[in-house]
VMD Tcl script that draws the C-alpha trace (Angstrom):
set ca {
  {9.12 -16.69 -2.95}
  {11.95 -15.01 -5.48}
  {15.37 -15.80 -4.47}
  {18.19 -14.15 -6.26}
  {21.61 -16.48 -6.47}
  {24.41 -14.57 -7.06}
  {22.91 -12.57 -9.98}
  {25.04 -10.89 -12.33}
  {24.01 -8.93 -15.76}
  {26.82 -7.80 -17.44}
  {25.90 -6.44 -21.09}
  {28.29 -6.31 -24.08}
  {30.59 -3.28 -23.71}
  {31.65 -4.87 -20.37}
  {28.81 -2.38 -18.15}
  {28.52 -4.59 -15.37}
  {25.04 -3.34 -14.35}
  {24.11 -6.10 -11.20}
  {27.09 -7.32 -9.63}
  {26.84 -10.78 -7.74}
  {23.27 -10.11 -5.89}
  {22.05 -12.28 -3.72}
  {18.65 -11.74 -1.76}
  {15.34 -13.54 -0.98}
  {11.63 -11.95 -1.50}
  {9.24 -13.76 0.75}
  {5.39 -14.61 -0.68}
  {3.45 -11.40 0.22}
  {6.01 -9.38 0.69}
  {6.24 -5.75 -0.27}
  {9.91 -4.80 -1.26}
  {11.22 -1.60 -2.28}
  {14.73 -1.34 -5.01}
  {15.81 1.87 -4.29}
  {19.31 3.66 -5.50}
  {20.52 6.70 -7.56}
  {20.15 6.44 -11.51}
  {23.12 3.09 -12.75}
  {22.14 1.95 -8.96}
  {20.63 -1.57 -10.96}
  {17.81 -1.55 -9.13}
  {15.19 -1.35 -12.34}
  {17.89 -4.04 -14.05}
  {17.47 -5.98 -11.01}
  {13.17 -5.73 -11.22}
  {13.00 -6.51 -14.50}
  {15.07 -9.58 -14.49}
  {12.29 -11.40 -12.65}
  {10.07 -11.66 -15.53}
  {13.25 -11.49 -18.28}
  {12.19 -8.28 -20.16}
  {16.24 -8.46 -19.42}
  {18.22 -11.72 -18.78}
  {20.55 -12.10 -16.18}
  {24.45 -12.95 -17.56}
  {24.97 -15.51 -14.40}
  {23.22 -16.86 -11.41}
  {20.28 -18.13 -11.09}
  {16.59 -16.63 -9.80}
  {14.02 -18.80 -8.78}
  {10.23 -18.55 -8.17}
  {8.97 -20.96 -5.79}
  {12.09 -23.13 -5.98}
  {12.25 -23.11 -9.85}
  {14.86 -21.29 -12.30}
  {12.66 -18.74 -14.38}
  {15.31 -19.28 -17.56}
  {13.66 -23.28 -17.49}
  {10.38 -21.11 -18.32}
  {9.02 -19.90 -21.87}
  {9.86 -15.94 -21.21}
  {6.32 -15.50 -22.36}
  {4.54 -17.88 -20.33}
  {6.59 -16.40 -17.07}
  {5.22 -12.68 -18.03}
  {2.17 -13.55 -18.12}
  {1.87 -14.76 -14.67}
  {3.89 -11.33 -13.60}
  {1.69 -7.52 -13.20}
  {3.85 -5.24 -13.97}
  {2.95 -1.45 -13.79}
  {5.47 1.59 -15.10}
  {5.36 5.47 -14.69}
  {3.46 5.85 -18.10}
  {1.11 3.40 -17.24}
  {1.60 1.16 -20.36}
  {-2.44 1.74 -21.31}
  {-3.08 1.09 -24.85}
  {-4.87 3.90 -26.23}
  {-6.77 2.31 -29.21}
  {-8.35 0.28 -26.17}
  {-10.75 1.01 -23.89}
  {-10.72 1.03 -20.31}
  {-12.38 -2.69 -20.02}
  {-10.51 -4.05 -22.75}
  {-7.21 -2.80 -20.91}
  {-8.08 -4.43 -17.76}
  {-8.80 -7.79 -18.99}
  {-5.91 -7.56 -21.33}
  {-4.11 -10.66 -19.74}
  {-7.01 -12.42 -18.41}
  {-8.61 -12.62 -21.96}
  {-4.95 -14.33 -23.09}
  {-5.57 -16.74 -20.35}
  {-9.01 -17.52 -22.42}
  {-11.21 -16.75 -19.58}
  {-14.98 -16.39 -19.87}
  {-16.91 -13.18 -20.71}
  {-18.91 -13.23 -17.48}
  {-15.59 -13.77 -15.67}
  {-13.89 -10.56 -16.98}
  {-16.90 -8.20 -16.91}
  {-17.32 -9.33 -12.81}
  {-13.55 -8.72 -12.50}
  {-13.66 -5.52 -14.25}
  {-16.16 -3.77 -12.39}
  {-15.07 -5.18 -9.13}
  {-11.12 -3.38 -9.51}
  {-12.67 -0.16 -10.52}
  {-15.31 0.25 -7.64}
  {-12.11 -1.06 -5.31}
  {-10.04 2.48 -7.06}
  {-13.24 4.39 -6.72}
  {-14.43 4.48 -10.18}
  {-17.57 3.10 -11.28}
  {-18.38 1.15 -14.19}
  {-19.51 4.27 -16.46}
  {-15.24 4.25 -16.53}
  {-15.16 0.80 -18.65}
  {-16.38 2.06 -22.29}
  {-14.19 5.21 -22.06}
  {-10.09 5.64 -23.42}
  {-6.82 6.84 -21.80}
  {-6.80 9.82 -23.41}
  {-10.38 10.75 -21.18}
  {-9.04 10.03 -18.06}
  {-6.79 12.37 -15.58}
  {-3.32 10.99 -15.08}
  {-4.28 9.68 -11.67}
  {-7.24 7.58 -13.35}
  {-4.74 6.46 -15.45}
  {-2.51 5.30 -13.27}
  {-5.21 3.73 -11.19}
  {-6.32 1.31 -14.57}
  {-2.64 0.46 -14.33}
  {-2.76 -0.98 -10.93}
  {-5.88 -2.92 -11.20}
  {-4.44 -4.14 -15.01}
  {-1.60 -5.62 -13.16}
  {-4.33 -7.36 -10.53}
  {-6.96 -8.64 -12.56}
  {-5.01 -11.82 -13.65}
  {-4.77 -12.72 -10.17}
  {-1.01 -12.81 -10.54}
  {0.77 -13.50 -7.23}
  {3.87 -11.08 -8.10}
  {4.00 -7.58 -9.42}
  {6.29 -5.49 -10.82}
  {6.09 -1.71 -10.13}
  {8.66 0.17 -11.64}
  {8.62 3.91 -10.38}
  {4.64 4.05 -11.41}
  {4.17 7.52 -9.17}
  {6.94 9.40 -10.64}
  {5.13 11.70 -12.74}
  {2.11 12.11 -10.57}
  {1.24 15.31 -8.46}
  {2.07 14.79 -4.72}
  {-1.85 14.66 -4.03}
  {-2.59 12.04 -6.79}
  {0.61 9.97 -5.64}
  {-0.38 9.78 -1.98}
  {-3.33 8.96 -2.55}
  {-2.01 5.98 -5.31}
  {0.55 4.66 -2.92}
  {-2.53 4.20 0.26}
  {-4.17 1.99 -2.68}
  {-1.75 0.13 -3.89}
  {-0.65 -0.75 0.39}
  {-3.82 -1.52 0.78}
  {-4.47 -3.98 -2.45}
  {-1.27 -5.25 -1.62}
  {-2.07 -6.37 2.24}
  {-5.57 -7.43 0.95}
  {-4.48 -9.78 -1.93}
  {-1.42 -10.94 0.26}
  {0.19 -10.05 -3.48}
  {4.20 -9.91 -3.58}
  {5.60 -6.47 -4.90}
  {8.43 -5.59 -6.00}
  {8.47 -2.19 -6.11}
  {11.76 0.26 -8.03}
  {11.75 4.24 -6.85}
  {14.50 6.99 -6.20}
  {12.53 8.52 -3.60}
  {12.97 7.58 0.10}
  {10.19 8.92 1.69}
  {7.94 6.64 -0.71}
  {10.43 3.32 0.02}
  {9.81 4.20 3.94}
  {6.02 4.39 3.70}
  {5.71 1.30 1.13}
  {8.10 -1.36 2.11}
  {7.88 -4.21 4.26}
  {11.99 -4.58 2.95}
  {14.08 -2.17 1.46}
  {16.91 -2.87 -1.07}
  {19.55 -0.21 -0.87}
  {21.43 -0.55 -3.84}
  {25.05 1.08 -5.39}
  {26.85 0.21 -8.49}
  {24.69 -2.97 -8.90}
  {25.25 -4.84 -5.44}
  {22.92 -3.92 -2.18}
  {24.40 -1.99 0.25}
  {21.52 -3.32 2.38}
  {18.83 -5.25 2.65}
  {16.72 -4.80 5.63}
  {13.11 -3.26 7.36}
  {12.62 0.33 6.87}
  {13.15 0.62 11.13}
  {16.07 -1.54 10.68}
  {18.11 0.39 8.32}
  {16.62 3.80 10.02}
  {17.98 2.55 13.67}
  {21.43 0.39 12.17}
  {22.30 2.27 8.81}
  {25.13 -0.38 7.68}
  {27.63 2.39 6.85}
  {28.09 5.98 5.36}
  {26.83 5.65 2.33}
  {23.48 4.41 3.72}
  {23.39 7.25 6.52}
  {24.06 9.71 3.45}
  {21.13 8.07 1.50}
  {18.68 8.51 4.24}
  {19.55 11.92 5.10}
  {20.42 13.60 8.49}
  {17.31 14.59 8.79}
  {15.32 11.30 8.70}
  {17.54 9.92 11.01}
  {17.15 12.39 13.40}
  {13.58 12.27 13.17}
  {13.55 8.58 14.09}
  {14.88 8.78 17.54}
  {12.21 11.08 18.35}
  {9.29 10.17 16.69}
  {6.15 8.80 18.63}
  {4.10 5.65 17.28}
  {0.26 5.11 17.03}
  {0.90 2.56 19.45}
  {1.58 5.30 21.92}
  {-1.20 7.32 21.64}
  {-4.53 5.09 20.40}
  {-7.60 3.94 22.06}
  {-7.30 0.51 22.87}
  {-11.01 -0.22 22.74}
  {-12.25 1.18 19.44}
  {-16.22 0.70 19.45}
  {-16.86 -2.48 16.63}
  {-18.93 -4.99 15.86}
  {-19.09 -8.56 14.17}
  {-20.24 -8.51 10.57}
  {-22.93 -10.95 11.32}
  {-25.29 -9.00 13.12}
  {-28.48 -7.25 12.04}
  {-28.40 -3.47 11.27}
  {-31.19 -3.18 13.77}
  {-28.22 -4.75 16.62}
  {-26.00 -2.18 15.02}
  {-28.03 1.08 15.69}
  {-28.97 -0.41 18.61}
  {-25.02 -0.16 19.36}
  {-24.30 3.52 18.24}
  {-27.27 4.56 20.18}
  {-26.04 2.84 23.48}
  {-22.21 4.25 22.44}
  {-23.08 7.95 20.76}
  {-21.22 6.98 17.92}
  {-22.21 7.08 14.15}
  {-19.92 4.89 13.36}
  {-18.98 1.46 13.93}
  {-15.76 -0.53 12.96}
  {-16.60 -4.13 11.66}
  {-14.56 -7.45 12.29}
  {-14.87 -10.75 11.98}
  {-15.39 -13.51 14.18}
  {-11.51 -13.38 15.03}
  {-11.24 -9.42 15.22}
  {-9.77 -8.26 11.92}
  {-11.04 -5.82 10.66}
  {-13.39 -6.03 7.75}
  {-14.27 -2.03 6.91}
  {-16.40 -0.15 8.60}
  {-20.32 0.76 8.65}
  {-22.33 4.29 8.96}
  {-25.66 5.46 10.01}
  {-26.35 6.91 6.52}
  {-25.36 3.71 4.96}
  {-27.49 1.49 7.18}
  {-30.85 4.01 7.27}
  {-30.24 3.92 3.24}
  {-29.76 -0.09 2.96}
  {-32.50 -0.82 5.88}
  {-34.96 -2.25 3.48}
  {-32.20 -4.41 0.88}
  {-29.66 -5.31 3.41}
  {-30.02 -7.61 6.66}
  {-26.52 -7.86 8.08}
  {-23.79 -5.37 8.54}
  {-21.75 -7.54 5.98}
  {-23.92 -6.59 3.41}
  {-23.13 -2.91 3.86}
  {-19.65 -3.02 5.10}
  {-17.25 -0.32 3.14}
  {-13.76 -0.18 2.88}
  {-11.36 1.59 5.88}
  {-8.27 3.09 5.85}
  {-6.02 1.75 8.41}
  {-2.45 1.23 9.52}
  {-0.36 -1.08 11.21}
  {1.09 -1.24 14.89}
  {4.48 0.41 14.70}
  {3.22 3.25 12.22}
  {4.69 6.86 12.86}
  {1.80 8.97 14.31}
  {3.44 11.33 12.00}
  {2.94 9.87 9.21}
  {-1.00 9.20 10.44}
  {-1.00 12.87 11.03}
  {-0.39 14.21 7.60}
  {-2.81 11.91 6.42}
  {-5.83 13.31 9.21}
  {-4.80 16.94 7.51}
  {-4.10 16.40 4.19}
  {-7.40 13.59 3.67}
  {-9.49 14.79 6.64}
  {-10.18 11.63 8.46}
  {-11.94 11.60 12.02}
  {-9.63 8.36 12.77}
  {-7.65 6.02 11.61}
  {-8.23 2.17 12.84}
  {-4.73 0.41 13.93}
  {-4.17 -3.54 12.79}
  {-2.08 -6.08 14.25}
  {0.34 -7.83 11.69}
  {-2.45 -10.22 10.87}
  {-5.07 -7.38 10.29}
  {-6.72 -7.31 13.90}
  {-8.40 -4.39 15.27}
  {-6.04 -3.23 17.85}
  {-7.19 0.58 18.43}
  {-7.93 3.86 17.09}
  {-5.99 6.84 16.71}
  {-8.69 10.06 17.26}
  {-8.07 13.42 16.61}
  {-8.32 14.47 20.00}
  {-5.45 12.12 20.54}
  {-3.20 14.06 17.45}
  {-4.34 17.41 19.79}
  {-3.40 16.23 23.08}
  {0.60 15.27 21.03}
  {0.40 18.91 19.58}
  {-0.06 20.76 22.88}
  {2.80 18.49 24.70}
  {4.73 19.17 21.49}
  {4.50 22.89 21.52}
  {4.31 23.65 25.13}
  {4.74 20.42 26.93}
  {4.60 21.12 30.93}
  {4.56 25.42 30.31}
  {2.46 25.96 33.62}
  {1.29 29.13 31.35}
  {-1.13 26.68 29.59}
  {-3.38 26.86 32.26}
  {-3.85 30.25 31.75}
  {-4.98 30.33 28.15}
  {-8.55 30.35 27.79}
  {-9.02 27.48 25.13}
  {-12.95 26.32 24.02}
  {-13.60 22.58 25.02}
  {-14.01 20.52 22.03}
  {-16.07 17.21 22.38}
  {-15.23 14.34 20.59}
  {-17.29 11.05 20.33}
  {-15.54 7.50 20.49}
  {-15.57 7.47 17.30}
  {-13.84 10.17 16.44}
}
mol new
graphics top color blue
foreach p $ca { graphics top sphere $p radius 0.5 }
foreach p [lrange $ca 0 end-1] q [lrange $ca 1 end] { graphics top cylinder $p $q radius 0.2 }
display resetview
């Protein structure tokens, strides 16, 4: 937990950057800072592992002050990723990623399994780990970034604006990841952008913040549905906030019995399965229902003779939570061309599916809704399984 006690930071020439915040970051929270530029929102990030030090107040980490801490020691427990990804470039890739973990004098075997394991988890293999920077794409980049700030197994990080200078592509694709890692590692972020959009998607909290105080502090459905005056409403846009009252929720429009299976069972019990269901694909869970990855037939016919359980072969799923805007699960059908998208409970459950059929069937009612010319157009049937 972070709390912030009436925080100030007021620096020489009398710029009173922060003025008299006060705010609480629960453990495994994701929180967004988000203002126009002299907001205070990076002053306010960066305070929590003193690159700057507050001029009064107090900010504690699990109960303690932070200024009763050796700066140094403090940082070193704190990721922290920026936009130009902070990569040495005399370094390679490995020694990059086990920057902090080889401070904390851990062993070789230790770093090399950490390594590898970050970089298959951003899709790049270990061929990555012996090249520099300068070889990789910004978005590669950007990815060692991420998994730099996560190999140390620190429980907070610090992102300050890390997508800015990414192409739309590469930065939707980096903010699914770092969601994901986020949720998976129950990690705390704390997270400092300009752009709304990316605060909405992220945040479990957003921080509104003007002239150094918060204007509000709240969910992103929160401050959409109660903006807490006109400067908020103004920040949002009149366009967002029209949006909102009409937009539809995967919880509206998934199947409620998505076809899974435990990740104890044989792959023999899990053909057997998508034979008896048509399917090709089968969502695994554990012994309580959430939701572990998923499994293919290619992956099991390839794996038949190494693997013996579906754990063995389980891959990684994109999902999203109960509550999510189908439009937001939309773009991401289009834009990434997923069949379906798998929809988790708050505690990562396996709650349904949303199918493309089901984004077809909101695009019809959309566009002609109960038009009694419908009937009339002669439209091809397309089949889906259950698992699309």
């Amino acid at each position: 937990m972070i709390e912030f006690k009436n925080v100030s930071k007021v620096y020489g020439d009398g710029t009173k950057a922060v003025d008299d915040v006060t705010f609480t970051i629960n453990e495994g929270e994701f929180v967004v800072l988000i203002g126009t530029s002299g907001s205070g929102k990076t002053t306010t990030m960066r305070m929590i592992n003193r690159m700057i030090d507050s001029t009064s107040g107090e900010i504690l980490i699990d109960g303690k002050d932070i200024k009763q801490e050796d700066a140094v020691q403090l940082r070193r427990k704190i990721g922290y990723v920026i936009q130009q990804t902070g990569l040495m470039p005399h370094m390679t890739v490995y020694e990059n990623i086990v920057m902090v973990p080889k401070l904390l004098k851990w062993d070789k075997e230790k770093m090399q399994e950490t390594a590898e394991r970050l970089l298959k988890r951003v899709d790049m293999g270990p061929e990555f780990l012996d090249r520099y920077p300068q070889e990789l794409s910004g978005g590669q980049q950007q990815r060692i970034g991420v998994i730099r700030a996560l190999a140390a197994n620190q429980d907070i990080i610090l992102m300050d604006e890390p997508f800015g200078a990414l192409d739309p592509i590469t930065r939707d694709a980096l903010q699914e990841l770092v969601k994901h890692l986020q949720e998976e590692m129950g990690r705390t972020v704390v997270f400092v952008t300009h752009d709304m959009d990316e605060a909405l998607k992220l945040a479990d909290k957003i921080a509104i913040m003007s002239e150094g105080k918060i204007i509000q502090y709240d969910t992103p459905d929160n401050i959409l549905a109660e903006p807490a005056n006109e400067f908020v409403e103004s920040f949002l846009g009149e366009d967002r906030l029209q949006q909102r009252s009409t937009m539809q929720t995967v919880d509206q429009v998934m199947v409620k019995t998505p076809i899974s299976v435990t990740q104890d069972i044989t792959l023999g019990e899990a053909i057997r399965v998508m034979r008896d269901r048509r399917v090709d694909t089968l969502f695994v869970t554990d012994m309580n229902n959430v939701l572990q990855g998923l499994v293919d037939f290619e992956a099991i016919n390839k794996n038949r003779q190494k693997a013996s359980t579906v754990q063995d072969i389980v891959s990684h799923v994109y999902y999203v939570k109960s509550g999510t805007l189908l439009s937001s699960v939309a773009d991401k059908m289009l834009k990434r061309g997923y069949k379906n998208i798998p929809v988790v409970s708050e505690e990562g459950k396996l709650e349904g599916l949303v199918t493309r059929a089901s984004l077809v069937d909101i695009v019809y009612d959309t566009i002609w809704g109960d038009d009694e010319e419908v009937e009339s157009i002669p439209l091809e049937t397309t089949q889906f399984s259950e698992s699309e």
